[in-house]
N, C-alpha and C positions, 0 to 999 in steps of 0.2 A: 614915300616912294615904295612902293610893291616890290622885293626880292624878286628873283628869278624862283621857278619851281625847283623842287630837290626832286635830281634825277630819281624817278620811281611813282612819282607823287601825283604826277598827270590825271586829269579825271578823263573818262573814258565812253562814249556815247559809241554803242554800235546797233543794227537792225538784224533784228533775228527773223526766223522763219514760222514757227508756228503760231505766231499770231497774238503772244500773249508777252506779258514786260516785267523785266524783275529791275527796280529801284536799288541799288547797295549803298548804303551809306557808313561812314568812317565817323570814327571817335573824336571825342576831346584829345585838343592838340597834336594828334595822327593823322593819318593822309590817306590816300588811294591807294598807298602800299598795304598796306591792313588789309584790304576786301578786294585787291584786285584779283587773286585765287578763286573767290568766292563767285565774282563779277564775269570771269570766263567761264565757269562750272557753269551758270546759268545759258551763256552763250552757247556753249557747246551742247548747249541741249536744245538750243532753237530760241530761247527766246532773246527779245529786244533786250537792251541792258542800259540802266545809266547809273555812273559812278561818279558822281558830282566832287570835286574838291571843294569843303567848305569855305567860306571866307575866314581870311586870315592862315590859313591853313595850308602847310605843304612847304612854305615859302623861307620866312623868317619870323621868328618869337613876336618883334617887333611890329610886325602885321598884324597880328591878334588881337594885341592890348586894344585897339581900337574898334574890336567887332565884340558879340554880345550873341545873346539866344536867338535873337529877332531877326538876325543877320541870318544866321545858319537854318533857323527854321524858311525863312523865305528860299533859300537856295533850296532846302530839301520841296519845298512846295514848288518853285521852277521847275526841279527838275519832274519830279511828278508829274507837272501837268503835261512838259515836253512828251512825256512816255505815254499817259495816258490817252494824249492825240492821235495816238499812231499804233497802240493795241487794243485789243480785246477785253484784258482782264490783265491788272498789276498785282505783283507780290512785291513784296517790300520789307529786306532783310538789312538790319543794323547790332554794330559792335556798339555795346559800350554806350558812350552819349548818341552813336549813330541809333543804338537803341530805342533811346530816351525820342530822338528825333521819328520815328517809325511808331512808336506809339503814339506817337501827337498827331501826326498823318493818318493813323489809324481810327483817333475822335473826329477827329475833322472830316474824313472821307470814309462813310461805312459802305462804300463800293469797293471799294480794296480787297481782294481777293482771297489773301492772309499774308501776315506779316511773322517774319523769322528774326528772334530777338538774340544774339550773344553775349553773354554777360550784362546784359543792358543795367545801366541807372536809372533808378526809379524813385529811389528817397532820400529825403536829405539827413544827413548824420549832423543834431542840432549842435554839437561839441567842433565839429570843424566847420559849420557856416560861422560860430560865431568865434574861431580859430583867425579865420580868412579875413571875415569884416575888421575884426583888430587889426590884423596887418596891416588891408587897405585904410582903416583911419592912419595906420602911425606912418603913412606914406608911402608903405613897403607895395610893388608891380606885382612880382612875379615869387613861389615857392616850388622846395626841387620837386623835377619833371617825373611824372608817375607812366611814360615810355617803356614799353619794350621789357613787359612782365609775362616773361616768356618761358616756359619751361625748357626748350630745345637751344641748348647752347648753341647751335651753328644758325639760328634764324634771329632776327633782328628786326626792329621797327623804326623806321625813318622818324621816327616823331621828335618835338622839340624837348630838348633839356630841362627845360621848365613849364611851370603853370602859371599865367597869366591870373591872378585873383582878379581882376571886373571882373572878367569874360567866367571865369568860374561861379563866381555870385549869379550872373544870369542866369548861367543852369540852374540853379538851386533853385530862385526865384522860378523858374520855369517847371521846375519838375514839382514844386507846390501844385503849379496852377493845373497841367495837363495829369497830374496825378491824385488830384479828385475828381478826375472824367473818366477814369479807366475802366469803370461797369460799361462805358458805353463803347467799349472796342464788343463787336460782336463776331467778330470775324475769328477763323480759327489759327490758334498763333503756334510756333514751335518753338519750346524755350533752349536754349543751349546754355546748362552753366559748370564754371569750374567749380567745385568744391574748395581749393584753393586759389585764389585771387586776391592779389594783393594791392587793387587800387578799388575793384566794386565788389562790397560783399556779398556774397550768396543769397544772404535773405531779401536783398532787392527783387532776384528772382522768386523766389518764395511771393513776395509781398506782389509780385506782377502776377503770376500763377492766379492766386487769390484774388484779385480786384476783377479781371477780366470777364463778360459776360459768355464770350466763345470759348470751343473744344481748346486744349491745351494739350499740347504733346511734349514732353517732356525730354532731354536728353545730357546726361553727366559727360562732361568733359572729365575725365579722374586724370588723365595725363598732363593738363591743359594748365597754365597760369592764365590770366585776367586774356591778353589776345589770343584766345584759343585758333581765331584764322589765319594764323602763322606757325600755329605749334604742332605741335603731334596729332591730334583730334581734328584739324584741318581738313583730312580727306574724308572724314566722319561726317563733318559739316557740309561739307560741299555736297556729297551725297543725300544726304539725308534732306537736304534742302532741298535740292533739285525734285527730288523726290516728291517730298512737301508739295512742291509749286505746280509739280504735273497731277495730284489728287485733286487741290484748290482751285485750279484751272482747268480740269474736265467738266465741273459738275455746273 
């Protein structure tokens, strides 16, 4: 049985004005509190928005364990195509796994306008896939929850206490597979990364920078932990994005 949402957690569809759609998508085990900031800075600039709640996600821990890459990838592609019915031209900006999800959308659809990466994951660290697989043989669910890596002690992130191992293995498994396609993002991307982050390292970014065939615009979060769209750098992001999506969307 499906929890109630965690107040904050709500995903969020509204219709903008100038004709064009920005996609936002949330991390591993996080919610639509992460990119809701992010999801109205788009709005308030005109354009269409969707802010998907993944499955398993927002709710309860317990919801999770039962979903997997294939789940979230499908929801990021619903919501996609919802937006893409009804605009011009999509951007499409993700934290973290929402990242990882925005890049996949990116192989898949080279009509995509550009995509805005923050902190995204992009490879697998071979020492903790095969950390994780161990647990999941010796029977073990869940290891502690990598939420709410924040540098701004007054801001906080709804997300769950824990990490689900399947549903982690699928990313892994996932980010193998959409991370030998990454020459074929041609579109131009903006990277946002913290220099320290304490759930995705830096060189993912680096290692995304380097694969992609399109313009790469670059930007350091230096104030920022791992959710930099809740910390300090936030209004950085929001800007700079918006910003982003009205050059990719004039031309």
């Amino acid at each position: 049985m499906t929890a109630p949402i965690i107040p904050g957690a709500e995903p969020w569809s509204a219709d903008g004005t100038n004709g064009h759609g920005a996609l936002v998508l949330h991390g591993f085990t996080g919610n639509c509190n992460s990119m809701r900031g992010l999801a109205e800075a788009f709005h308030a600039a005109g354009y269409s928005v969707e802010l998907p709640l993944l499955p398993g996600h927002g709710t309860a821990i317990e919801d999770m364990l039962v979903t997997g890459w294939a789940d979230w990838s499908a929801a990021a592609e619903e919501a996609y195509q919802r937006l893409a019915a009804r605009v011009d031209k999509v951007v499409v900006a993700g934290l973290s796994m929402g990242g990882s999800l925005t890049c996949w959308l990116a192989v898949h659809h080279p009509e995509i306008a550009g995509i805005v990466c923050v902190n995204p994951a992009t490879q697998v660290n071979e020492d903790v896939r095969a950390l994780v697989a161990g647990m999941v043989e010796a029977g073990e669910t869940m290891m502690p929850g990598i939420g709410s890596d924040i540098a701004d002690p007054d801001a906080t992130e709804s997300a769950y206490e824990g990490a689900p191992l399947a549903p982690l293995l699928s990313m892994f498994a996932a980010a193998d597979e959409f991370g030998a396609q990454l020459a074929k993002i041609e579109c131009p991307l903006l990277l946002f990364t913290s220099p320290e982050d304490h759930v995705v390292p830096p060189t993912d970014s680096d290692h995304l920078a380097a694969s992609v065939s399109g313009p790469v615009e670059r930007v350091t979060c230096e104030r920022s932990y791992h959710v930099a769209t809740l910390d300090y750098d936030k209004g950085i992001i929001e800007e700079d994005a918006v910003a982003f999506a009205d050059r990719v969307t004039a031309s």
